[in-house]
C-alpha positions in Angstrom: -108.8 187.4 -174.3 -109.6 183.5 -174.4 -113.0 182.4 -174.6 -114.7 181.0 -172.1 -117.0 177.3 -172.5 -119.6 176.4 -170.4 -120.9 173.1 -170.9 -124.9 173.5 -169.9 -125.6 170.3 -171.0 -127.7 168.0 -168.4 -125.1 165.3 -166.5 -127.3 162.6 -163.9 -124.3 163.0 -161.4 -122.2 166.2 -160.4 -118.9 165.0 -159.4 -116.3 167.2 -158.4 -114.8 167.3 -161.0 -117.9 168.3 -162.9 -118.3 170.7 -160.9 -114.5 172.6 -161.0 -115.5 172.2 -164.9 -118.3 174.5 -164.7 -116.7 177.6 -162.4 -115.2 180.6 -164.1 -111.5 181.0 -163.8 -110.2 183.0 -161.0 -108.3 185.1 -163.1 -108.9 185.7 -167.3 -105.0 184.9 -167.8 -105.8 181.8 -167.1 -106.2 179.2 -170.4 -109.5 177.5 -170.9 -107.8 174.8 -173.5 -108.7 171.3 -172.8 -105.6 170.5 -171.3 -105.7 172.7 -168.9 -109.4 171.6 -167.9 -108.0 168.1 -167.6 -105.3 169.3 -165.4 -107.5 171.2 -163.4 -110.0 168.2 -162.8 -106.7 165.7 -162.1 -105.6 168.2 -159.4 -108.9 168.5 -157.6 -109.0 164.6 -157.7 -105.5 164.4 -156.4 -107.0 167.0 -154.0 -109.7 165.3 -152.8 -108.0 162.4 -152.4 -105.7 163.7 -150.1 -108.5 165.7 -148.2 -107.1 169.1 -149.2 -108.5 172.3 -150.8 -110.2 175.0 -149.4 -113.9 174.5 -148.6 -113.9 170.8 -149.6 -114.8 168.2 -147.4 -112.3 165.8 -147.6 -110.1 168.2 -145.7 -112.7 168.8 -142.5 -113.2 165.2 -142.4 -110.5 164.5 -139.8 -111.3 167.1 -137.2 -115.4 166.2 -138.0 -114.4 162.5 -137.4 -112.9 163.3 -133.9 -115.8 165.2 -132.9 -118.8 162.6 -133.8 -116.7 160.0 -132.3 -116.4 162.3 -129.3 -120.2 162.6 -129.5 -120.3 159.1 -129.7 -118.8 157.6 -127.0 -120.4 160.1 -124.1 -124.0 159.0 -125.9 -122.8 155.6 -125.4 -121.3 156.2 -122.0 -124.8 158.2 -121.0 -126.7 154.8 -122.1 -124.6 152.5 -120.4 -125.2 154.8 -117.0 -128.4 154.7 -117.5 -128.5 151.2 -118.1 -126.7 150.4 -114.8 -129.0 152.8 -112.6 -132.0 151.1 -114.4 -130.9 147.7 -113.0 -129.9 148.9 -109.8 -133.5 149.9 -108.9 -134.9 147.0 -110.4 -132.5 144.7 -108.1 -133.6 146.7 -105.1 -137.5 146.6 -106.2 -136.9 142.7 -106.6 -134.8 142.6 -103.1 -138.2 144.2 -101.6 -140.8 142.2 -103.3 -139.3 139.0 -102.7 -139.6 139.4 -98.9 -143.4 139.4 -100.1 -145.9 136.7 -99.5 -147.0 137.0 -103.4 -143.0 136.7 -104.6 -142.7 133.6 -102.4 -145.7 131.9 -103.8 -144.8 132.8 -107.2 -140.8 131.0 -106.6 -143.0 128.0 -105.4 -145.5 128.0 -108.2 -142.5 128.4 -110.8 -140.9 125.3 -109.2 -144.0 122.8 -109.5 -144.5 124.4 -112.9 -141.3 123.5 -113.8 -141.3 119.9 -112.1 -144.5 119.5 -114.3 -142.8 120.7 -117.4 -139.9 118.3 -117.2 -142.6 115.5 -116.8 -144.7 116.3 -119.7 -141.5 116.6 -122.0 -140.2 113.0 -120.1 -144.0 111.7 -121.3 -144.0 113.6 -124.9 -140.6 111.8 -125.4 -141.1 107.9 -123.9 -144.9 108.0 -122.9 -146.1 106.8 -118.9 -142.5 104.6 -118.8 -140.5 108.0 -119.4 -142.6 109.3 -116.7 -142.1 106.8 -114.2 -138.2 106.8 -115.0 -137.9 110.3 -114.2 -140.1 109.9 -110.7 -137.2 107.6 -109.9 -134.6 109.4 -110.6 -135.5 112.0 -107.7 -133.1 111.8 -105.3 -130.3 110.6 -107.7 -128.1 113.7 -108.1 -124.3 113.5 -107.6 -124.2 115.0 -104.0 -127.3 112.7 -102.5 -126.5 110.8 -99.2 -127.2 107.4 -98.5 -131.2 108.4 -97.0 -131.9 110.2 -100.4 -131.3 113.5 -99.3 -130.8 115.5 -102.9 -129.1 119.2 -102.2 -130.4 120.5 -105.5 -133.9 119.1 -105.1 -134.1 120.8 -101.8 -133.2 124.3 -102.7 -135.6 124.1 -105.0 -138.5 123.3 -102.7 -137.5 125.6 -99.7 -139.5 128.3 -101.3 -142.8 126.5 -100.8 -141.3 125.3 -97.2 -140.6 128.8 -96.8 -143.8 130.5 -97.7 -145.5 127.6 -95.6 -143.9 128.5 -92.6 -144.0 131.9 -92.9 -146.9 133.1 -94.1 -149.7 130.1 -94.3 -149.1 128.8 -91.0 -147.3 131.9 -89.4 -145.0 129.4 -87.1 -143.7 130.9 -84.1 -141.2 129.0 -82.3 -140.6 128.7 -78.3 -137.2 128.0 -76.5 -135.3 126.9 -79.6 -132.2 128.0 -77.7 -133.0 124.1 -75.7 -131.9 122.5 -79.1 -128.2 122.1 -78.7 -126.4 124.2 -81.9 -124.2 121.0 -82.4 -123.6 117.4 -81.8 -126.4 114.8 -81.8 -129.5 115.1 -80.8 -133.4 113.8 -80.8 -136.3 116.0 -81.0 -138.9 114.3 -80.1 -142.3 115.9 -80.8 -145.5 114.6 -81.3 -147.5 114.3 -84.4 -150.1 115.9 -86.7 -150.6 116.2 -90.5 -153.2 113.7 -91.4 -152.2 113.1 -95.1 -148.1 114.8 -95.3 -145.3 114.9 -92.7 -145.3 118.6 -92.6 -144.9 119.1 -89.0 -141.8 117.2 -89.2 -140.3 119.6 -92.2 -141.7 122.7 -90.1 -139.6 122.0 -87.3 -136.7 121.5 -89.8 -138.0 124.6 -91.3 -137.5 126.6 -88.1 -134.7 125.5 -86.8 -132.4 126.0 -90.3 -133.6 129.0 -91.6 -135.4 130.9 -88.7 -132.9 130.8 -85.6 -131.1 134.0 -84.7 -127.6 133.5 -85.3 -128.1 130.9 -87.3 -129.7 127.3 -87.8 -128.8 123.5 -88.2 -130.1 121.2 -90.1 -132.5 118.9 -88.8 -133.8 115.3 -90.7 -137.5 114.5 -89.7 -137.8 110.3 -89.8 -141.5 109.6 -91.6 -143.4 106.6 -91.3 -142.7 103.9 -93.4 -146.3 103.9 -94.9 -145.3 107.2 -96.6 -143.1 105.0 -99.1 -145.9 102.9 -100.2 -147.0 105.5 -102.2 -145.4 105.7 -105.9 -144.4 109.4 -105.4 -144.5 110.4 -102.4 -141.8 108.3 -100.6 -138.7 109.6 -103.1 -140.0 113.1 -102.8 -139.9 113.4 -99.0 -136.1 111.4 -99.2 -134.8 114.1 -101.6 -136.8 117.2 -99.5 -134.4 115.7 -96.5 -136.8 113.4 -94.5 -135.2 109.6 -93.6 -137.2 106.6 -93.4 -138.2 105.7 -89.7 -136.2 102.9 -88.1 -134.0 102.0 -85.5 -130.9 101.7 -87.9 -131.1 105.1 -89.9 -131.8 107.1 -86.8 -128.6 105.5 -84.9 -126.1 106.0 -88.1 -127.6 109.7 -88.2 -126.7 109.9 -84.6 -123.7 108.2 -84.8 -122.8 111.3 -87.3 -123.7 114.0 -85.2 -126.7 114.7 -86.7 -130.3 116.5 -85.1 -133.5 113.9 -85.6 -136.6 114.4 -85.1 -139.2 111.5 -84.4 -142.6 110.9 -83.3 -143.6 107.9 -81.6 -147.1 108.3 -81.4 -146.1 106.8 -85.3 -149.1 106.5 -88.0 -151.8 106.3 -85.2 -150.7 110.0 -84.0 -150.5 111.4 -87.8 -154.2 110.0 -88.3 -155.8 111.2 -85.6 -160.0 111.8 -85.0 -160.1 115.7 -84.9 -161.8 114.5 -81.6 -158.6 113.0 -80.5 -156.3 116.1 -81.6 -154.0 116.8 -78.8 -154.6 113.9 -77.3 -151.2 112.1 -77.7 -151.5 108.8 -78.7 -149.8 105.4 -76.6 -145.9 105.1 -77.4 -146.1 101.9 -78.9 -142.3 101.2 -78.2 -139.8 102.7 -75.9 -137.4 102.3 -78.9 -136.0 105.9 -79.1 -135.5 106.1 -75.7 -133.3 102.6 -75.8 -131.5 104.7 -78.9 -130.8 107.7 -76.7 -129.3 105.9 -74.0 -127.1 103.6 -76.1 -126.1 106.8 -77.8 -125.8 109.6 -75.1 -128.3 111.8 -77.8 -130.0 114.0 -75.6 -134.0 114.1 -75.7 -135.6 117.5 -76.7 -139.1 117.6 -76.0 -141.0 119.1 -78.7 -145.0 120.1 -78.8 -146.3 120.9 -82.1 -149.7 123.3 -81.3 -151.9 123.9 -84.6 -150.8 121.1 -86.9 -153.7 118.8 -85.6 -156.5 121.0 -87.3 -155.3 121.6 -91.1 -157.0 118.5 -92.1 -159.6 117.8 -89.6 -160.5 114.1 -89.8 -163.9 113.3 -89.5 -164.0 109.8 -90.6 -161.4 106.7 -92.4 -162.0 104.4 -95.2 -160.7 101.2 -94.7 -161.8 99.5 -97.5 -159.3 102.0 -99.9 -156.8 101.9 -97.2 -156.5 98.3 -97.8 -156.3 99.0 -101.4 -153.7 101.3 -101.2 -152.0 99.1 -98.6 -151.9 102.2 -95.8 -152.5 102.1 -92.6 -155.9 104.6 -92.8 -157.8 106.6 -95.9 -158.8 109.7 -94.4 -162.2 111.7 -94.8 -161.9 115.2 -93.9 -164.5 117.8 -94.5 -163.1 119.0 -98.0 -161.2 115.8 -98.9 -162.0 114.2 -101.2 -165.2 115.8 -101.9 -163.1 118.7 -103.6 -160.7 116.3 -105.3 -157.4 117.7 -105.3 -158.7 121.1 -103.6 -159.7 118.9 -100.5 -156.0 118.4 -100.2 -155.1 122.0 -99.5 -154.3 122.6 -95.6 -156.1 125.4 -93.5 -154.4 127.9 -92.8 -154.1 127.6 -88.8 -152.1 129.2 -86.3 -148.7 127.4 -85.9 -147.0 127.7 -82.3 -143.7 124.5 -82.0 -142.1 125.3 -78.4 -139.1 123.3 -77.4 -138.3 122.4 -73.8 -135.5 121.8 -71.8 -133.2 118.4 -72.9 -132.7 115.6 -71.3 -130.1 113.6 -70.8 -131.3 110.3 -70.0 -127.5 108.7 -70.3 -126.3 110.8 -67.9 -128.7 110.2 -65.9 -129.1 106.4 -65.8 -125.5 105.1 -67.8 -125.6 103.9 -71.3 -126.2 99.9 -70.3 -129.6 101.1 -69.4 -130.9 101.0 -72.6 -131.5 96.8 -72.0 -133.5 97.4 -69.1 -137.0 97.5 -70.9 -138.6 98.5 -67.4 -136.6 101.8 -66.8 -137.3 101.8 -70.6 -141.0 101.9 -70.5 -140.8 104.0 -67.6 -138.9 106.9 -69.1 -141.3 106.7 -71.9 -144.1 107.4 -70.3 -142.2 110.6 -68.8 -141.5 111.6 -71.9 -145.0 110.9 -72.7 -146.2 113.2 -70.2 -144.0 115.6 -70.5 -144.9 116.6 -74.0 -148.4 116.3 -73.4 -148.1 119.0 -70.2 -146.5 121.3 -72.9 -149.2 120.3 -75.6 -151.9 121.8 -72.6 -150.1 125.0 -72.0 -149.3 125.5 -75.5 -153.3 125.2 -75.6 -153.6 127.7 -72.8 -151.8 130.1 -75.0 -153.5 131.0 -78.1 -157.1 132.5 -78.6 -157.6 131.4 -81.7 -157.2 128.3 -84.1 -156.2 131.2 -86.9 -155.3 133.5 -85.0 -153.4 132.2 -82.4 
């Protein structure tokens, strides 16, 4: 019988062939010479390499492969689900939260931040000149019109509009259906703000975004004393307000376009909070001259609540004449609270509409050179508005409340 060798000695890695070195024979026929151990070791390589022989596992790799990868792909399949269901809810909570007061203050507060951002990184980069450069450039996109009106600019400033209209000021508006859906048109309206045009962007307001079946677009003209001031004149450009005068509200007509003006001019916008609803003299007849040379029609507007968000108590005329405006304005907050003072109450918005009026159909376009029917249809206007202004007054309970 041969004799059998088992090498006990210690080895700091069992490979398989080790291993096949150190199990008995299957049979005691078989030789234990070295040869045959090397054959037996270069046939359990060869059979490891090709993944064969019984119990090794080179030859359940295959099947093993297919089932982990199997495994695999419905884990990753599971996680992709699961991924998709997670964003679905979070696009529905989003849908929900953004119809909330706090989500629309938050879109307005990320849009100032980031309009401060770009400033300090303009003034990090080329100091108080950078600054100034960039201020400029407002209302200097590729798709701004010949008033300044900057598409981008706006979008990004609706939120704030938005969250103004709808949940500071609460505006409800009254026969909107008298504004004509197309063609040219004037609104005219009369005035309130005190230190900003925001009556005239709350009408715009209203009748783009807030009109069942859908708005137009509407471009309030601002006093010209508005674009004295370094900032303030580019910004309302770009947010869609026009520079009052004769000739931009005639080639906005002549396009087709809804205005909205306000004749009582800066002396309506400055008003005592005595003098509130008290519409001030029309100084000119000029937009009516404009809507009979045009054939616009004449919406009267009346604007109820505006005149109280920054109740004027008294004017500085010295600053004024600093500043090269036509008032300062002292208000019970402003500016004893610096840039606090210059937050608006919260009042009770109400902007009703009334029938139009054609004043070219009912007089002929010559008319406009006859600066008696002129001042005479002024004055109707005039009163008109200020009989709606009354009842508008009639209406409500409350300055807050409405």
């Amino acid at each position: 019988m041969a004799r059998r060798v088992v090498d006990f000695r210690p080895r700091p890695f069992a490979s398989p062939a080790a291993i096949v070195d150190t199990v008995p024979p299957a049979s005691d026929d078989v030789p234990t010479t070295k040869p045959a151990r090397r054959k037996r070791r270069r046939t359990a390589a060869s059979a490891q390499e090709r993944g064969e022989g019984e119990g090794h596992p080179g030859r359940q790799s295959a099947a093993a492969r297919t089932r982990g990868a199997g495994r695999s792909d419905a884990f990753a399949e599971r996680l992709r689900q699961l991924e998709r269901e997670i964003e679905e809810a979070l696009a529905r909570a989003g849908g929900d939260s953004d119809r909330g007061a706090l989500a629309m203050v938050r879109e307005a507060a990320e849009e100032v931040l980031a309009f401060y951002a770009d400033l300090g990184r303009a003034f990090a980069q080329g100091g108080l000149e950078a600054v100034f450069i960039r201020l400029r450039m407002i209302g200097t996109a590729e798709r701004v019109d010949d008033f300044g009106y900057d598409a981008s600019f706006h979008a990004r400033v609706t939120p704030f509009l938005r969250f103004l209209y709808e949940r500071w000021w609460r505006v409800e508006l009254v026969g909107a259906e008298h504004v004509p859906p197309a063609g040219r048109v004037m609104l005219v309206a009369n005035h309130a703000g005190a230190m900003f045009p925001y009556d005239g962007f709350m009408i715009a307001e209203g009748l783009a975004h807030h009109l069942p079946g859908g708005g137009r677009q509407v471009r309030p003209l601002v006093e010209d004393f508005v674009y004295h001031f370094p900032f303030l004149g580019p910004l309302v450009s770009a947010a869609g307000a026009v520079r009052a005068s004769s000739a931009n509200a005639a080639r906005l007509l002549e396009r087709e376009r809804a205005i909205v003006v306000f004749p009582e001019g800066a002396k309506g916008l400055g008003k005592y909070y005595r003098e509130r609803y008290r519409l001030q003299r029309f100084a000119r007849g000029g937009f009516v001259s404009l809507a009979l040379r045009t054939g616009a029609p004449l919406v009267p507007v009346a604007v109820i609540g505006g005149e109280e968000i920054h109740p004027v108590i008294a004017k500085w005329q010295l600053v004024a004449r600093v500043l090269n405006v036509p008032y300062f304005p002292v208000t019970p907050t402003f500016p004893w609270l610096g840039l606090l003072g210059l937050v608006p109450l919260p009042t009770k918005w109400r902007i009703v509409f009334g029938p139009a009026i054609d004043l070219a159909a009912e007089h002929g376009r010559e008319a406009h050179d006859d600066a008696l029917l002129v001042n005479r249809l002024k004055e109707r206007i005039r009163e008109r508005i200020q009989r709606m202004i009354v009842d508008g007054l009639r209406m409500r309970d409350s300055v807050f409340t409405g």
